[in-house]
C-alpha positions as a Python dict, from the first residue, in 0.01 Angstrom:
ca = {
    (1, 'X'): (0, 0, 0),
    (2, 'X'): (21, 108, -371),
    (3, 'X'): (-270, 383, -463),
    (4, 'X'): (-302, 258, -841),
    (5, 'X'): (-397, -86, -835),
    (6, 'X'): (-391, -165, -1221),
    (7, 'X'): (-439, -506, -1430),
    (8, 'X'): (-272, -601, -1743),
    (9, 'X'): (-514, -603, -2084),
    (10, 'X'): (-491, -968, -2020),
    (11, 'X'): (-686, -949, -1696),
    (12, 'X'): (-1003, -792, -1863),
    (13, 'X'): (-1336, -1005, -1829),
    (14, 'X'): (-1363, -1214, -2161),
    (15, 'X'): (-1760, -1231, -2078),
    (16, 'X'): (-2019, -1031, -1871),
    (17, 'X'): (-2163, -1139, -1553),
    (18, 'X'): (-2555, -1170, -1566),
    (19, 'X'): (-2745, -1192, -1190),
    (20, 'X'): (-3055, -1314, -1318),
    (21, 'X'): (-3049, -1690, -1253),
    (22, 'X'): (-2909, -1618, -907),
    (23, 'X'): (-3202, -1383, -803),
    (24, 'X'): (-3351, -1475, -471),
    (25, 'X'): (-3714, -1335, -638),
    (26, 'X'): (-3787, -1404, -988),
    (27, 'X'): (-3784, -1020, -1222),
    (28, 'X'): (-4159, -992, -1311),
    (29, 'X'): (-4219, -932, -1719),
    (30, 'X'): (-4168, -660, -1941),
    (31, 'X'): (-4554, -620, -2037),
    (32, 'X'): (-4740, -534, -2358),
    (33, 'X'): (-4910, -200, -2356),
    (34, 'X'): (-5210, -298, -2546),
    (35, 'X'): (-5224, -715, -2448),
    (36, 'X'): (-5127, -705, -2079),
    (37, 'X'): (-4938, -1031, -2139),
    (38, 'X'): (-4554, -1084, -2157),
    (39, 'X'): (-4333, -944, -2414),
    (40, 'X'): (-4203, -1170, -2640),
    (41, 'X'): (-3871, -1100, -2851),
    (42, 'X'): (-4164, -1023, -3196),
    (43, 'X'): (-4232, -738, -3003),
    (44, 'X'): (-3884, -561, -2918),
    (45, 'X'): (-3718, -706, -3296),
    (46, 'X'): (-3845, -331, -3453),
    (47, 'X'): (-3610, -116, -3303),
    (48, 'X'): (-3336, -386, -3148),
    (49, 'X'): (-3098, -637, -3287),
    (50, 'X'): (-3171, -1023, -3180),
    (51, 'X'): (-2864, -1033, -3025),
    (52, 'X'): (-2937, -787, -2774),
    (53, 'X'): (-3286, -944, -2738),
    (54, 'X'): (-3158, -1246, -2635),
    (55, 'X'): (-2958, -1080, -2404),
    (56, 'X'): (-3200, -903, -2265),
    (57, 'X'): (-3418, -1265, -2121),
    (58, 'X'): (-3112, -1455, -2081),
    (59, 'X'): (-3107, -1718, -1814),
    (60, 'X'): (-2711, -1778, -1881),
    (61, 'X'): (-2476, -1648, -1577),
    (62, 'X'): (-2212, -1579, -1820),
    (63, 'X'): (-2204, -1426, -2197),
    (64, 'X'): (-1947, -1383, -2377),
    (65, 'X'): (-1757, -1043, -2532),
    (66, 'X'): (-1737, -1038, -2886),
    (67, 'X'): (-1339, -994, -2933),
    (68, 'X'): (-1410, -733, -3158),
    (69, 'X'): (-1545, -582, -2877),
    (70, 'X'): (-1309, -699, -2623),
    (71, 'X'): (-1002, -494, -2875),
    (72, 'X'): (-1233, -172, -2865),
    (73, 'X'): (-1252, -176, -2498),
    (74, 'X'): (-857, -252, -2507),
    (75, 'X'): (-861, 168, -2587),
    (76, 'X'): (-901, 254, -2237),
    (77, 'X'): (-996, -55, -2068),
    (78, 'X'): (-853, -201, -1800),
    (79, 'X'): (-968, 114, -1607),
    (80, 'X'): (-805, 181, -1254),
    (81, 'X'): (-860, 162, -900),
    (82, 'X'): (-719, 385, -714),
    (83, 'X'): (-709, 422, -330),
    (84, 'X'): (-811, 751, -207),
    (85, 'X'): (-485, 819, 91),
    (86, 'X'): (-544, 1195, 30),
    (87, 'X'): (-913, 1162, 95),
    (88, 'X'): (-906, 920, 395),
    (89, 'X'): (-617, 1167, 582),
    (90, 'X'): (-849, 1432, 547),
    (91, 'X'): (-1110, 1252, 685),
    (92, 'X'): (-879, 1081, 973),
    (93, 'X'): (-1156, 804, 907),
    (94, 'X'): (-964, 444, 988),
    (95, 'X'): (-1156, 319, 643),
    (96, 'X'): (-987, 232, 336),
    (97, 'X'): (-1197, 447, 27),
    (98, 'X'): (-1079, 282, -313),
    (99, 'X'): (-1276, 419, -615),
    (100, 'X'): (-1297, 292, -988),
    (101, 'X'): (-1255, 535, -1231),
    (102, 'X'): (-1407, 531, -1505),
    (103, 'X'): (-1338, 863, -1660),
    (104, 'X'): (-1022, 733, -1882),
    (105, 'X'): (-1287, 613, -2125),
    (106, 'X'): (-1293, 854, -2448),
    (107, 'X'): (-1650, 988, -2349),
    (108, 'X'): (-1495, 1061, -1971),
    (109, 'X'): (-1743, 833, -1852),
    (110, 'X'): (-1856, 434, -1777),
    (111, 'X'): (-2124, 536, -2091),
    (112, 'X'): (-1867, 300, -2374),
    (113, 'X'): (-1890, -12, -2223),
    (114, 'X'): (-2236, -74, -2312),
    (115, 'X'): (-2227, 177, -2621),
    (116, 'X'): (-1953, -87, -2766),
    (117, 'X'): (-2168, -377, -2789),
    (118, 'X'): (-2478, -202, -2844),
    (119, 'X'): (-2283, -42, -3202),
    (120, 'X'): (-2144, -391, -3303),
    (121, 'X'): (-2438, -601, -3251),
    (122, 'X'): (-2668, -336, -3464),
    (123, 'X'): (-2338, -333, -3710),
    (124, 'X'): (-2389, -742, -3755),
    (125, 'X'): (-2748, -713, -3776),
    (126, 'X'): (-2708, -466, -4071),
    (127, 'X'): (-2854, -191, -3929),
    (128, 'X'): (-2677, 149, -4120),
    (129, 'X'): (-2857, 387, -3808),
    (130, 'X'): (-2884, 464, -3442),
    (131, 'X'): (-3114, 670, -3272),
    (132, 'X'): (-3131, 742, -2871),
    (133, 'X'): (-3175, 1032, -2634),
    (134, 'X'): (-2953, 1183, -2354),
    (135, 'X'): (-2980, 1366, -2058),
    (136, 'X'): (-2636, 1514, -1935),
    (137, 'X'): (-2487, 1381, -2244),
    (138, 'X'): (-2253, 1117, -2116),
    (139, 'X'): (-2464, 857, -2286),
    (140, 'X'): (-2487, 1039, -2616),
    (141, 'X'): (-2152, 1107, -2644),
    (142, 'X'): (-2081, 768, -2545),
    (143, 'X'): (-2294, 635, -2856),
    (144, 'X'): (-2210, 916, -3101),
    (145, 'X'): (-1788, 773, -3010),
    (146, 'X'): (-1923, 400, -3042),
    (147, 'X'): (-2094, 464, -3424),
    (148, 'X'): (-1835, 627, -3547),
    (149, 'X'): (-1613, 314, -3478),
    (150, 'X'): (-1812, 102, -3681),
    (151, 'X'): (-1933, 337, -3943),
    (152, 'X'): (-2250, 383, -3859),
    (153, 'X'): (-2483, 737, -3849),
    (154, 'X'): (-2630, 856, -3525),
    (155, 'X'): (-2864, 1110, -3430),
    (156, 'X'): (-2880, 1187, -3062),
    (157, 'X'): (-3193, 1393, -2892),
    (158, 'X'): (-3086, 1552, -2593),
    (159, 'X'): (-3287, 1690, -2306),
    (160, 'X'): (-3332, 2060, -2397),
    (161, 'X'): (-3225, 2199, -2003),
    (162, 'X'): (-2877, 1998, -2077),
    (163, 'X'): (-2891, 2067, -2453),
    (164, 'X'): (-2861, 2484, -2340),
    (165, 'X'): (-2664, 2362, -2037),
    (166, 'X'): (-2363, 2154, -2196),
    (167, 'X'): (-2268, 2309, -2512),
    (168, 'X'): (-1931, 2119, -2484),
    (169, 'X'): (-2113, 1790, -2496),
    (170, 'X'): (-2285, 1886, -2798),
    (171, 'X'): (-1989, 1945, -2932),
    (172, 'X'): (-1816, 1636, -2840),
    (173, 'X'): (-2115, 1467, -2979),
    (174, 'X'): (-2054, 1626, -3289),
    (175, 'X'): (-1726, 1585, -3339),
    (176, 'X'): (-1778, 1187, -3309),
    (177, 'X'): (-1986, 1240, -3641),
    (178, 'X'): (-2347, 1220, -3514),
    (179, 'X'): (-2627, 1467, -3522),
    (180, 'X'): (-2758, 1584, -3155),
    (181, 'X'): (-3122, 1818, -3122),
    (182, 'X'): (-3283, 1995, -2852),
    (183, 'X'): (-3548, 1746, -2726),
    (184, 'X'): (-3818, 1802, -2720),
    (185, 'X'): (-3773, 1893, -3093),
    (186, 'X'): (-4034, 1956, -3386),
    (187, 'X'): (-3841, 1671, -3568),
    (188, 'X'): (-4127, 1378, -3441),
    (189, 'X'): (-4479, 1365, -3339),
    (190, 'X'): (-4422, 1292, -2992),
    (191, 'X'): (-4236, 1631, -2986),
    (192, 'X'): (-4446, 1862, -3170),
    (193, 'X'): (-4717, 1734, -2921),
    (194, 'X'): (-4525, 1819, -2603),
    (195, 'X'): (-4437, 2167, -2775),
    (196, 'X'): (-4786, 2236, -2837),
    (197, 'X'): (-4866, 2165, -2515),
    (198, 'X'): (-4573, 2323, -2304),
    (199, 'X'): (-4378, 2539, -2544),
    (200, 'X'): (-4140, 2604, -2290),
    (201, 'X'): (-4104, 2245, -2170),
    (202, 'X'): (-3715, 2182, -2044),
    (203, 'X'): (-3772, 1831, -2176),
    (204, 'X'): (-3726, 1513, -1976),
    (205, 'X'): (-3582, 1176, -2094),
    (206, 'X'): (-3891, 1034, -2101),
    (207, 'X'): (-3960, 1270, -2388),
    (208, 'X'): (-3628, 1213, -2531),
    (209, 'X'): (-3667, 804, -2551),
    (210, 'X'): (-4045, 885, -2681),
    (211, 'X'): (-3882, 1055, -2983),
    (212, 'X'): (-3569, 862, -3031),
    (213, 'X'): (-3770, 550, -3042),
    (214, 'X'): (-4046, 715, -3294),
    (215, 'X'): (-3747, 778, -3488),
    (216, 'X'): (-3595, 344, -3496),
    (217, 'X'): (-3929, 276, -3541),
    (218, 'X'): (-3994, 474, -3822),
    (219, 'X'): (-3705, 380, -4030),
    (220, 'X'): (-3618, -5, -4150),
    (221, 'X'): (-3247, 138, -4131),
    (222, 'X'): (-3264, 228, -3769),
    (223, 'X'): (-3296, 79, -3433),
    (224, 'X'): (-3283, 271, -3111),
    (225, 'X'): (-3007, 224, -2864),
    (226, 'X'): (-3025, 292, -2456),
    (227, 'X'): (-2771, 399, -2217),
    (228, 'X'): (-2912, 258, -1883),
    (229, 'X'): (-3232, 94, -1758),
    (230, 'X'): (-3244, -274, -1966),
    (231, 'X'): (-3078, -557, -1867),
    (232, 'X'): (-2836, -543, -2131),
    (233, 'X'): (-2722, -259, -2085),
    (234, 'X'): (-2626, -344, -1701),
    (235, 'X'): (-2515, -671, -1838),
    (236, 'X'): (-2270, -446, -2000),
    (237, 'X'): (-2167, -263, -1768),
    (238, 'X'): (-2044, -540, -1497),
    (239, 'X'): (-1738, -538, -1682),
    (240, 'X'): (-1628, -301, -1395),
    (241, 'X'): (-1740, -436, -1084),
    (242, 'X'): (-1556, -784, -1240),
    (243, 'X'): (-1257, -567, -1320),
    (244, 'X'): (-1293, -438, -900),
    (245, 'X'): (-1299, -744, -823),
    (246, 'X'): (-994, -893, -934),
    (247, 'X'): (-791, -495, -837),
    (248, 'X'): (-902, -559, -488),
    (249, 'X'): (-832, -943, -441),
    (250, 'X'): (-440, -816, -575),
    (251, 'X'): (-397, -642, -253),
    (252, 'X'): (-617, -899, -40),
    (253, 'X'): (-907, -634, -1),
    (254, 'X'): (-1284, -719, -17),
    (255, 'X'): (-1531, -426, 43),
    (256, 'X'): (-1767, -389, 298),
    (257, 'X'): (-1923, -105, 133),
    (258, 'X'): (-2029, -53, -261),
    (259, 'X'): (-2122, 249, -331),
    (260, 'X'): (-2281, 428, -708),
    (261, 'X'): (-2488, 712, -788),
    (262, 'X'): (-2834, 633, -965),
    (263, 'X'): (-3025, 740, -1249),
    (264, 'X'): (-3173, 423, -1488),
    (265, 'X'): (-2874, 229, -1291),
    (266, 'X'): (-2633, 128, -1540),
    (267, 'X'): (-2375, 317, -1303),
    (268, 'X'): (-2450, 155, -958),
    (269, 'X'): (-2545, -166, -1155),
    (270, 'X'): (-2171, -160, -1321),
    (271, 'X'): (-1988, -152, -989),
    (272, 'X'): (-2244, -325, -759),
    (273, 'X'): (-2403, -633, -939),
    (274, 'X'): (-2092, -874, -909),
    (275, 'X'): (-2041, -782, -617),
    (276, 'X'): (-2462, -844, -523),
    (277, 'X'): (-2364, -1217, -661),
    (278, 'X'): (-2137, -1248, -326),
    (279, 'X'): (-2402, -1169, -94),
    (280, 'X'): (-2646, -1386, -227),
    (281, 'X'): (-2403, -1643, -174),
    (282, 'X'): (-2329, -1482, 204),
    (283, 'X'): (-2073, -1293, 208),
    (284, 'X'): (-2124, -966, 397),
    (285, 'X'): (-2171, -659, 217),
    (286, 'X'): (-2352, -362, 189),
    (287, 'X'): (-2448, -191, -154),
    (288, 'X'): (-2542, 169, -172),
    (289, 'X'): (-2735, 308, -444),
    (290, 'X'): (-2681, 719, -445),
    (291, 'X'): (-2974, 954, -589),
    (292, 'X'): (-3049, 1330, -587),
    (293, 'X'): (-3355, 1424, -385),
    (294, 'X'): (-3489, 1587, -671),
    (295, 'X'): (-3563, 1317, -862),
    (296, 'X'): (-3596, 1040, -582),
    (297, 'X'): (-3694, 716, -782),
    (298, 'X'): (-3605, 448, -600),
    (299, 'X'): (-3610, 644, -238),
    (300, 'X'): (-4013, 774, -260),
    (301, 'X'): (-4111, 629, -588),
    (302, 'X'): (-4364, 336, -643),
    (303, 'X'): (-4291, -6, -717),
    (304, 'X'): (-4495, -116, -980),
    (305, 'X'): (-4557, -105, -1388),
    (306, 'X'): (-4481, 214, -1580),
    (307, 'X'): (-4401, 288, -1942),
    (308, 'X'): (-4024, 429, -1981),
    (309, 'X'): (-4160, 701, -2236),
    (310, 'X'): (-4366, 1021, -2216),
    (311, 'X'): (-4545, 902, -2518),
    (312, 'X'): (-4647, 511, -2404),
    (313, 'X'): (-4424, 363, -2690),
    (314, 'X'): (-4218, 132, -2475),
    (315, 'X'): (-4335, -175, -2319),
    (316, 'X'): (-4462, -142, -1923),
    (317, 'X'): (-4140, -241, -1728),
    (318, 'X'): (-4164, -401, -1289),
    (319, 'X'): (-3952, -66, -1182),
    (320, 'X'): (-3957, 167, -944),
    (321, 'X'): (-4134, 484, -1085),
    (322, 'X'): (-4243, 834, -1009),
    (323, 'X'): (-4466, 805, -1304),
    (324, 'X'): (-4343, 861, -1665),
    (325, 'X'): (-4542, 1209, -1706),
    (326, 'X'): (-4284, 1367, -1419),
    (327, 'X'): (-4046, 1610, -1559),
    (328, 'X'): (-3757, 1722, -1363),
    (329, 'X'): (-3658, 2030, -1212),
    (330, 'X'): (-3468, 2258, -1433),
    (331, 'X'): (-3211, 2364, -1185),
    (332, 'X'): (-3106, 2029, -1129),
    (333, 'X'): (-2740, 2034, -1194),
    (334, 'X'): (-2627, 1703, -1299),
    (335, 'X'): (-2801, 1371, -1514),
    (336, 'X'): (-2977, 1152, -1300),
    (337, 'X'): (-3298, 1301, -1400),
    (338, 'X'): (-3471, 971, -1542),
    (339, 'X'): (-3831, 920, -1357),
    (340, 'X'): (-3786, 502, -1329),
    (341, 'X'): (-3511, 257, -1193),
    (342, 'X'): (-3383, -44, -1363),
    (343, 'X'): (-3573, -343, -1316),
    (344, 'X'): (-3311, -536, -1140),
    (345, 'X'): (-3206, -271, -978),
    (346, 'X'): (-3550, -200, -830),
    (347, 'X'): (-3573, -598, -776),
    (348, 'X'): (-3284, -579, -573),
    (349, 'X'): (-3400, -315, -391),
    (350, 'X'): (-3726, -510, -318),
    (351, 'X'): (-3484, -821, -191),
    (352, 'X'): (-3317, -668, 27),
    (353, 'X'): (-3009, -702, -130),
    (354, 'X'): (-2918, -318, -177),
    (355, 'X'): (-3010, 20, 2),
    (356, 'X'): (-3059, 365, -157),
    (357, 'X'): (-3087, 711, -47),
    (358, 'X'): (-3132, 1035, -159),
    (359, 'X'): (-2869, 1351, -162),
    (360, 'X'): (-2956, 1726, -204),
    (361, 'X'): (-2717, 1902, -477),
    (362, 'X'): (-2538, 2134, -261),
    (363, 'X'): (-2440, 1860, -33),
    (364, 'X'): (-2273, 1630, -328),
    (365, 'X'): (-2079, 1955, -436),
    (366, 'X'): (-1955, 2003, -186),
    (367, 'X'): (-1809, 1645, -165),
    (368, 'X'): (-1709, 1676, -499),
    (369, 'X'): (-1538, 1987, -403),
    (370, 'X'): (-1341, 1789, -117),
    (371, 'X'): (-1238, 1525, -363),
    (372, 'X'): (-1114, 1718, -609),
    (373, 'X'): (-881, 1923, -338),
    (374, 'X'): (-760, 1624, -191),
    (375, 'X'): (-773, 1335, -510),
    (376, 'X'): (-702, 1586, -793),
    (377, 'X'): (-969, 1421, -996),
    (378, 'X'): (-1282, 1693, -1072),
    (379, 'X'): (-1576, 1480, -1062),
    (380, 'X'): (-1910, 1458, -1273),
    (381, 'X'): (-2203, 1567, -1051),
    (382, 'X'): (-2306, 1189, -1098),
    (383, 'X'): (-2013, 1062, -939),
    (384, 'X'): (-2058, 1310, -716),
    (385, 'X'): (-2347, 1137, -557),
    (386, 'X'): (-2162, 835, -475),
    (387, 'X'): (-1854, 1071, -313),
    (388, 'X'): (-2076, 1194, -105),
    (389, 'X'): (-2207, 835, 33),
    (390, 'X'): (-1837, 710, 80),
    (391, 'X'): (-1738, 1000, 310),
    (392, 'X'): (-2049, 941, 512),
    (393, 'X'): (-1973, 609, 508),
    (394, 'X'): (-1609, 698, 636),
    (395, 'X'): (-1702, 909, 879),
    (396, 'X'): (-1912, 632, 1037),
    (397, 'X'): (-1658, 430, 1091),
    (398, 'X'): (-1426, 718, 1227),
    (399, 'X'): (-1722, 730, 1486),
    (400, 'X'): (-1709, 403, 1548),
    (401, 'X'): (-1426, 305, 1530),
    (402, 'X'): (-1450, 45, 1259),
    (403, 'X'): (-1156, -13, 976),
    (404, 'X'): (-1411, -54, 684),
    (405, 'X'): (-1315, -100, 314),
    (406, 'X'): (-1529, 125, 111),
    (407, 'X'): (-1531, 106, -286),
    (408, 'X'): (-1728, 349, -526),
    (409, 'X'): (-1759, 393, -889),
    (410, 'X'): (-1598, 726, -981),
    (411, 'X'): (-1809, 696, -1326),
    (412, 'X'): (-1678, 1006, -1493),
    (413, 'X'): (-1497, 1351, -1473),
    (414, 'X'): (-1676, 1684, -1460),
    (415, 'X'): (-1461, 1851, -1715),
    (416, 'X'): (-1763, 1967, -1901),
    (417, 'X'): (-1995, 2051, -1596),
    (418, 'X'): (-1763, 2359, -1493),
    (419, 'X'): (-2106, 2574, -1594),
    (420, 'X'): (-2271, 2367, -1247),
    (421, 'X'): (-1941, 2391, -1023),
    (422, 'X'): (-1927, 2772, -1102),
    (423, 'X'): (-2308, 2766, -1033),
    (424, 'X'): (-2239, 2602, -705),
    (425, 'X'): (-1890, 2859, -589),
    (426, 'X'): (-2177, 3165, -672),
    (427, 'X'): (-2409, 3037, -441),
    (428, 'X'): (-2676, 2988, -709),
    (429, 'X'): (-2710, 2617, -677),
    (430, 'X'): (-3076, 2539, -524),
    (431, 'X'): (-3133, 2262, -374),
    (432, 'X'): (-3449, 2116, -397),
    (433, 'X'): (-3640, 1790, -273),
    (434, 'X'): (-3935, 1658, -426),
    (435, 'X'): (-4294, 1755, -223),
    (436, 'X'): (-4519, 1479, -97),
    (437, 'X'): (-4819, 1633, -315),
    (438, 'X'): (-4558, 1667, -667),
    (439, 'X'): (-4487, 1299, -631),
    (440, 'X'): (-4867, 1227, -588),
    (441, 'X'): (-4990, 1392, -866),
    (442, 'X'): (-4678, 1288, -1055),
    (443, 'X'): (-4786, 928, -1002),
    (444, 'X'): (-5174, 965, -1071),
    (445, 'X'): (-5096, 948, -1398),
    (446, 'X'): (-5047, 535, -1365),
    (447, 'X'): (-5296, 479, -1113),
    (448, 'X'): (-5484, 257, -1416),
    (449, 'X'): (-5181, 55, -1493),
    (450, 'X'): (-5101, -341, -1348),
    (451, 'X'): (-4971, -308, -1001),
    (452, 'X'): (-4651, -585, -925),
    (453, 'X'): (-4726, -876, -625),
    (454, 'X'): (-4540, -760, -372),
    (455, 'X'): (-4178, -969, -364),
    (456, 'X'): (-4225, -1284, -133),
}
């Protein structure tokens, strides 16, 4: 068995794959904050391009890639799979690990494959601007590389406990051409007010989007991009799980296991949601979405309606939530930090049609810390997540017994989270999980707000 399974540039999807007309349950409606009733595209054409509008409420299964798109992605796309020998000897586990990774992209992360299309549909609308927010700085980079492609300026604000964190990612943003802030900064309203408030606030992304979006809809030469969470930004994404796809079927592999960490979900969404289409048609699988017990969305958050901003400028989105007021830990080591789940990636969860769990950080060290001993690859704490779930997952069927095939998205390297590994190696890495009374007062905040049906 090879360990690099690789396609030719030719192989690469031509279009992405969108699950929405093959959900079992129908995704409940974006809603308007001051109406109640459905957004319609009027309401989203301020601070988006049409294109990623339509997008957004497509009912098509397939949309196309630009191909100026398709040639950008040509710069480190197709990505590999690789099969983990190294990592399975270790383990003696009779399963086959294979893992996507992701980290060849010029941002060392999944982050360009929506930050692409997201730069070239603004560029056709005209737009001259982008604005958006980042947490670990995977997605900022990510956007800060895609503008300067296609000419266009960018200015980045970045949660302040990364922002101090990650100087490196600063500087990569920087180096793309784009300008990158502490968030909460005293360059908006919506931070000034959180300053006044808690001057020593370590910011969250739902202060980040609050200002970043402030900022697209301030200007008419700016619109405000996202990293994870929308549908068109997972739409975007599924150019790697198609990619997996066609890697595994070259050495007559299908997994039984799919396995990516979680924060909005453009990660696990990437890897998981062609793979989702099989098992609605019945084929047997079992998708794992990976998130850190201190910020347990989809695990011991609420299912229902929730803004995505601190500052109630987004429309209410059907997620799972642990309300949009919650703020992170600052010792949390990695991203991951967002307080709601992708709406299809919640629906899914609600289906049936996916599990998640919940990881403390010392535990998905030290699988990261295994991998990168046995696999050579240092992975981001993100992808660390999903490590973790695969050698469980392995060791399972060492126990019983079981040849399984397990794949996971290896979404990016950890070159510049050295600052958390040496954290980790000193001992000073606390774990933490989320009490039953923080997530209750967390989510009194949206007691008022429409609850969802429950899914049929």
């Amino acid at each position: 068995m090879q360990q690099k399974i690789l396609l030719e540039e030719r192989e690469m999807p031509t279009a992405y794959y969108n699950i929405l007309p093959d959900l079992p349950d129908p995704m409940a409606p974006p809603l308007h904050p001051g109406t109640g009733k459905p957004v319609g595209p009027e309401d989203l054409a301020a601070i988006f391009p049409m294109e990623l509008i339509k997008q957004e409420v497509s009912q098509e299964r397939y949309i196309d890639i630009p191909e100026e798109v398709q040639r950008l992605y040509r710069l480190y796309r197709p990505t590999p799979l690789m099969r983990a020998f190294a990592l399975e000897k270790v383990l003696d586990t009779p399963a086959e690990i294979y893992y996507k990774y992701e980290g060849v992209s010029p941002a060392g992360s999944h982050k360009p494959n929506t930050a692409i299309p997201q730069a070239y549909y603004n560029k056709q609308a005209g737009i001259k601007r982008l604005a958006t927010e980042t947490g670990a700085g995977q997605w900022g980079s990510s956007l800060a590389f895609a503008c300067g492609l296609f000419g266009l300026e960018c200015k980045v604000y970045m949660v302040k406990v990364s922002y101090d964190q990650k100087p490196y990612r600063r500087s990569m943003i920087r180096t793309w051409g784009a300008e990158v802030v502490s968030s909460p900064s005293r360059d908006t309203a919506a931070g000034r007010a959180v300053l006044a408030e808690h001057p020593d606030s370590p910011g969250s992304l739902g202060i980040a989007i609050s200002e970043a979006v402030e900022d697209a809809a301030g200007r008419e030469d700016t619109n405000y991009s996202l990293g994870s969470v929308l549908n068109h930004v997972l739409l975007h994404q599924t150019v790697i799980g198609q990619e997996a796809m066609v890697q595994l079927a070259k050495v007559d592999r299908f997994p039984d296991i799919v396995i990516g960490c979680v924060g909005g979900g453009s990660n696990f969404g990437g890897i998981a949601i062609p793979f989702v289409r099989e098992k609605i048609k019945g084929k047997k699988l079992r998708a794992i979405a990976v998130e850190p017990a201190s910020c347990p969305t989809l695990t011991r958050g609420e299912y229902r309606y929730d803004f995505g901003d601190i500052a109630k400028m987004t429309p209410l989105l059907p997620m799972h939530t642990l309300g949009h007021t919650f703020v992170p830990p600052s010792i949390h080591a990695g991203g991951l930090r967002y307080h709601g789940m992708a709406p299809i990636i919640s629906r899914l969860l609600m289906s049936n049609l996916i599990e998640a769990r919940a990881y403390m950080q010392n535990d998905i060290f030290q699988a990261a810390v295994l991998f990168a001993r046995n696999e050579g690859i240092i992975p981001a704490p993100e992808s660390s997540h999903a490590i973790k779930a695969a050698i469980d997952e392995a060791l399972v069927a060492k126990k019983e017994g079981k040849k399984k095939v397990i794949l996971f998205n290896l979404s990016g390297h950890g070159h510049f989270d050295m600052g958390a590994y040496d954290a980790y190696f000193a001992g000073r890495l606390e774990d933490h999980e989320m009490h039953p009374d923080d997530i209750k007062a967390a989510l009194a905040d949206i007691k008022d707000l429409p609850v969802l049906e429950p899914v049929a």
